[in-house]
N, C-alpha and C positions, 0 to 999 in steps of 0.2 A: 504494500500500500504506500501510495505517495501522500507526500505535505505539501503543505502550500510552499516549499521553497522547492519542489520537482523533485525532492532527494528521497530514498526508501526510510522508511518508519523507524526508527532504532527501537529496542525493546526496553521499557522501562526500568529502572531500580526497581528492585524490591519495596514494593507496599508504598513507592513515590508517593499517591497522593496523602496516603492517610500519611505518611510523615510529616510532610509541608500542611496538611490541616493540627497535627498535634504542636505545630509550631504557630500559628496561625492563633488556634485557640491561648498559647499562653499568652500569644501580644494581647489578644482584645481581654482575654481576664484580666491583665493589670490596666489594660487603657478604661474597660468597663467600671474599673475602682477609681480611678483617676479623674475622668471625668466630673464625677459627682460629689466624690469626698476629697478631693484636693484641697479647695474651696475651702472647706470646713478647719480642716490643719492650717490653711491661710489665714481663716480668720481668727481663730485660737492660737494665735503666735502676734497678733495685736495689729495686725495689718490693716490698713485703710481699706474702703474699698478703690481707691484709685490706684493705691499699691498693689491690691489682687488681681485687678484686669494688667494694672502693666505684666506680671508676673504672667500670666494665664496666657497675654496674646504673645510673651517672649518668644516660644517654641515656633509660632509662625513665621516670625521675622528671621529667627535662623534657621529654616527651613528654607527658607528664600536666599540665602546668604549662601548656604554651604552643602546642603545635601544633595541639590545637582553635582556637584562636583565627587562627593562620595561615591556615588551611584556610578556614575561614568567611570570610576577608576575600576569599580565592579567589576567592570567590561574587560579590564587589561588583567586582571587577576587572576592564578590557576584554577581556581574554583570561587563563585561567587559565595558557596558556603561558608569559605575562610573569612571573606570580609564578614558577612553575618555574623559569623559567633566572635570574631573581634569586635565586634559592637555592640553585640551584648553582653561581652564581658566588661565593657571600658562603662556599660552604660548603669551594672550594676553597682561599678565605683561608684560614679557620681551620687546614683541616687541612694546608697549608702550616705552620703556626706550630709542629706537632710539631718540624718539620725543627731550630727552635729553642732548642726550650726543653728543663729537665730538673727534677729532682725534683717528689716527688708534685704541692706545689701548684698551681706553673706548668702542667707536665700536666692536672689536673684544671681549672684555667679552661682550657685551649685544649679539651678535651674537653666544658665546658658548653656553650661557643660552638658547637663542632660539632655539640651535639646540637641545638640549635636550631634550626640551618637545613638541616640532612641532614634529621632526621626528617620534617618535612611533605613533602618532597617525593615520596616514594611514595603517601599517601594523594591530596594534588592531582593525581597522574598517574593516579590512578585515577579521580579523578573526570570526569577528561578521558574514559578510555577507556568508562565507563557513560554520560556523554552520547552516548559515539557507538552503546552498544548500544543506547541509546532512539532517537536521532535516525534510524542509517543500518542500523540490523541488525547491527552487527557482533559478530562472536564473540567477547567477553573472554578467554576459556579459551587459543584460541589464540592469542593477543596475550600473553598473561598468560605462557604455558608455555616462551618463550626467555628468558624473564627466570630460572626454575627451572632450564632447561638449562645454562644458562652461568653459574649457582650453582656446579654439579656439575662443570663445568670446570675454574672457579677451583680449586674444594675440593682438585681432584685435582691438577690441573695446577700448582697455587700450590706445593703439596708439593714436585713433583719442580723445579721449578725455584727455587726458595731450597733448598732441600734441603744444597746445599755452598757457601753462602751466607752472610755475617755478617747479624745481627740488622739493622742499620741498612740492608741492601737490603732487608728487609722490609717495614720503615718506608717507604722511595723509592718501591717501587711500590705502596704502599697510597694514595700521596699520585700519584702518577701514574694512578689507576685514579679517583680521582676528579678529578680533571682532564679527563679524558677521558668522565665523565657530562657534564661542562659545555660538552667541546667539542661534544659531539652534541646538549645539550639542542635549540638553538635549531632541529632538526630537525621537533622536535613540530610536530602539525598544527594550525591556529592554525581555531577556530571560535567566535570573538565570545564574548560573553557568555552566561552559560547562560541560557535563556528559559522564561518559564514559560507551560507549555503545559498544567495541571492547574486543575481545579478549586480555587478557595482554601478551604482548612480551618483558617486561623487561625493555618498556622506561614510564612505569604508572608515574613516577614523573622524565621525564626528562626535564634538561635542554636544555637551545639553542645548547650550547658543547656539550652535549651530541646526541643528532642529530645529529651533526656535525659528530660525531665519526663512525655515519653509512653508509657504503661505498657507495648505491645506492640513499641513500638519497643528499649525498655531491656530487657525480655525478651529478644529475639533478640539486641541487643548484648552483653548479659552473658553467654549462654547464649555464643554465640563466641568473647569473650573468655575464658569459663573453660577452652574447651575448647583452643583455641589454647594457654593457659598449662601444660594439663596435660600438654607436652612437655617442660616446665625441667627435669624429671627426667631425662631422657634426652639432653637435649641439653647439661647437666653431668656427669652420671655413664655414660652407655650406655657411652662408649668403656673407660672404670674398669671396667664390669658384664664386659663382653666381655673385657677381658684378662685379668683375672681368671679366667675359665673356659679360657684358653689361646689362646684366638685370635688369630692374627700383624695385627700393625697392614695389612697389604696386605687381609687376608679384614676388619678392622673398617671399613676405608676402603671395600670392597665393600659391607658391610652398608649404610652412609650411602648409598651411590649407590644403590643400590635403590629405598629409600624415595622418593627424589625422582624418579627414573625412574618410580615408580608413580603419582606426584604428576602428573606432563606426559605420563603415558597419558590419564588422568582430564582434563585440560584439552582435550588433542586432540580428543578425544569429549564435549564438555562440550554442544557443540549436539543432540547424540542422547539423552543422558542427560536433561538438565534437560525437556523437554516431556511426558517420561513420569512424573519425577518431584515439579516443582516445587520451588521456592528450601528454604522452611522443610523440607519429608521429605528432602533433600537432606540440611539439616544434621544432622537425626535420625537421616540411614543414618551421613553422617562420625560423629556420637557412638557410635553402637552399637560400630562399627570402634576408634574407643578405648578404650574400656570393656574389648570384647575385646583389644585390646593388651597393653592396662597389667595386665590382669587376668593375662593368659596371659606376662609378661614375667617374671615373679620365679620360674617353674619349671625354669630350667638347663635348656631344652632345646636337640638336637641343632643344628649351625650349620643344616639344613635348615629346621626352624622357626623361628630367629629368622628367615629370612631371609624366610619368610612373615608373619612378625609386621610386618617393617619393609616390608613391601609393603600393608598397611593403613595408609601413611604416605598413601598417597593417599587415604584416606579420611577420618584424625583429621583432618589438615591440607586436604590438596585439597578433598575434598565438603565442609567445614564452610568454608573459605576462597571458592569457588566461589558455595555456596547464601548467605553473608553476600554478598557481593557482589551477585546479583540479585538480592534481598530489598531489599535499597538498589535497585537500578533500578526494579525492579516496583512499591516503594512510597513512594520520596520525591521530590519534582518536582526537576525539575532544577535549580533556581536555588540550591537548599540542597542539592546533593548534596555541596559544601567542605564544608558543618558538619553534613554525615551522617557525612561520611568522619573526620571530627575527632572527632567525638564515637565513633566506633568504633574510633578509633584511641586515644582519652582510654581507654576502657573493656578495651580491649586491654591497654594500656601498664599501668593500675593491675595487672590480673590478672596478666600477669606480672611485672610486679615485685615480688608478694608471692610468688608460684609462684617465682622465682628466690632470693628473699631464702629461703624455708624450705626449699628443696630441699635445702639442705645439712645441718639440724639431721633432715629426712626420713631423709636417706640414713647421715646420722652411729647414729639414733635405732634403725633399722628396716633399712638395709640394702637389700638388693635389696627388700623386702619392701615398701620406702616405692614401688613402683609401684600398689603397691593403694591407696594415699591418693589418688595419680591418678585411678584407675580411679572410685574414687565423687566426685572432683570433676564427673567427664566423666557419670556419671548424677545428678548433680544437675543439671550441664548439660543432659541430655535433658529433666528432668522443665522446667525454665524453657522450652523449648521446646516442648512438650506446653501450658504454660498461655498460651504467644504464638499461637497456634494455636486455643487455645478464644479467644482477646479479640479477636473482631471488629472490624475497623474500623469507626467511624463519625464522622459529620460534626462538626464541632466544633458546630454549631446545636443538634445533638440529642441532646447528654447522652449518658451512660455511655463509654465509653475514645475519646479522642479518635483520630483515626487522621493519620497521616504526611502523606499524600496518600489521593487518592480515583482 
């Protein structure tokens, strides 16, 4: 059987996917803790709230600064699994260093450090698991979908078990959940160097920039990254939205698990869905699905609606997460999938960090109302994907947009 680079199927590692999903799950169990109780150890160490967003959006800003270039070095390394488990070893130092320090500053260098070598490592493990969608056939979706599950674990589970808890056990197991990324790193399936098995178009040793510099390819990254970002709102204020209208924190913690339940329906079926749809109308259905969201969020309706609104989580998030994802398989060779994934991570990371930084002056300005400012980020997002769609790929020989791969 051929792949899409013409070359025969190689046979996979042993038990590949479930490896790279048991790795998968330990990132999102600590990010699942992270998320919600960070915040809390933030503010139990005496921090302003204008000191907790600075700290909170830091990891985007170095995300944008330097994990493109991680990711790319990926590319030139024996095995991509080397750089991974060097980053999660480097990353358990760091955030070992909370255990010691205090006030904003000190916090805020151990949190730059962490962001540096936390961040690349979910894009490098991605790029691992799309060589093997190219190499062995394997299904991202379900690889991808225990890492979401055990999101929704943490979320809930993290709750009830700090629940009658002091702050500093928060802290412990936040630093214990990444320890435990690092004890399973070295599990990842180890397959050489990524090879290049495509026709060369002129990007054989490109950078993240230099992707960047290709029209159809920064079409679909930006169109993703916008659409991705225009969750800040909700994922700063939904819980504020929902209480406000009366809703017990048990039925808003319901609401959240939905959405991501709907998220890992979507992945589970992602091999039946994608051949009827394709990567790019993929992202266009995820857009449509936020557009309706955001559109349809600011009308107080009954808890049965929201609960159908946040069940189109599979679609802003999943279908736009899914179809970026094959869009990099289908069109960048494999040797430069680190600095595909860096640079979609670069273009990520800016969009929401501006989505996060104005969601607040949004929601202060407009109210529940600021989900309509979403709603036409995510059809500007459509239309960028509408014009990556008409830009053909072509050869870098022959003039007009150059293309990723052939």
């Amino acid at each position: 059987m051929a792949n899409g680079d013409g070359a025969a199927r190689q046979v996979a590692p042993y038990a590949f996917g479930a490896r790279i999903s048991l790795v998968y799950s330990a990132i999102f169990f600590h990010i699942g803790l992270y998320l919600p109780y960070f915040p809390l150890w933030l503010k139990a160490q005496g921090l302003s709230a204008t000191q907790i967003s600075i700290i909170l959006s830091l990891p985007l800003v170095v995300r944008v600064l330097v994990a493109g270039q991680i990711t790319a070095y990926a590319d030139r390394a024996k095995d991509r699994v080397d750089v991974a488990i060097t980053l999660y070893a480097a990353t358990t130092l760091a955030a070992a260093a909370y255990l010691f320090v205090d006030g904003f500053w000190p916090i805020f260098a151990v949190t730059a450090v962490y962001a540096v070598f936390f961040n690349p490592v979910v894009p490098v493990i991605d790029s691992l698991t799309l060589s093997g969608v190219r190499r062995f056939g394997v299904d991202y979706g379900r690889i991808r979908l225990w890492g979401s599950l055990v999101f929704v674990v943490a979320n809930l589970g993290g709750g009830l078990i700090l629940a009658d808890r002091d702050v500093e056990t928060v802290l412990r197991v936040l630093v214990a959940s990444v320890f435990l990324g690092a004890f399973v790193s070295p599990f990842l399936p180890r397959i050489g160097r990524p090879r290049n098995a495509t026709t060369p178009t002129g990007f054989g040793d490109a950078t993240t920039w230099q992707l960047l510099a290709n029209r159809r390819f920064l079409l679909v990254m930006l169109a993703s990254g916008m659409l991705q970002a225009s969750h800040a709102l909700i994922y700063g204020f939904g819980s504020i939205y929902w209480e406000s209208l009366g809703f017990s924190g048990t039925v808003i913690g319901a609401l959240w698990a939905v959405g991501v339940v709907a998220e890992i329906a979507l992945f589970q079926f992602s091999r039946a869905v994608l051949p009827r749809t394709g990567a790019l109308a993929l992202i266009v259905i995820g857009g449509i699905g936020a557009v309706v969201r955001w559109t349809l969020m600011p009308l107080g309706l009954p808890l049965a609606g929201f609960f159908a609104l946040q069940c189109l989580h599979g679609l802003s998030f999943g279908a736009v997460h899914l179809g970026t994802m094959h869009f990099l398989a289908d069109t960048v060779a494999e040797e430069r999938m680190g600095a595909a994934q860096g640079a979609s991570f670069v273009l990520g990371g800016m969009a929401m960090a501006i989505a996060v930084f104005f969601s607040g002056p949004i929601y202060a300005a407009f109210g529940v109302n600021g989900f309509l400012v979403m709603a036409v980020a995510s059809g500007v997002a459509l239309v960028l994907v509408g014009a990556a769609m008409r830009a053909q790929p072509h050869n870098s020989r022959s003039g007009g947009d150059t293309a990723v791969s052939e």
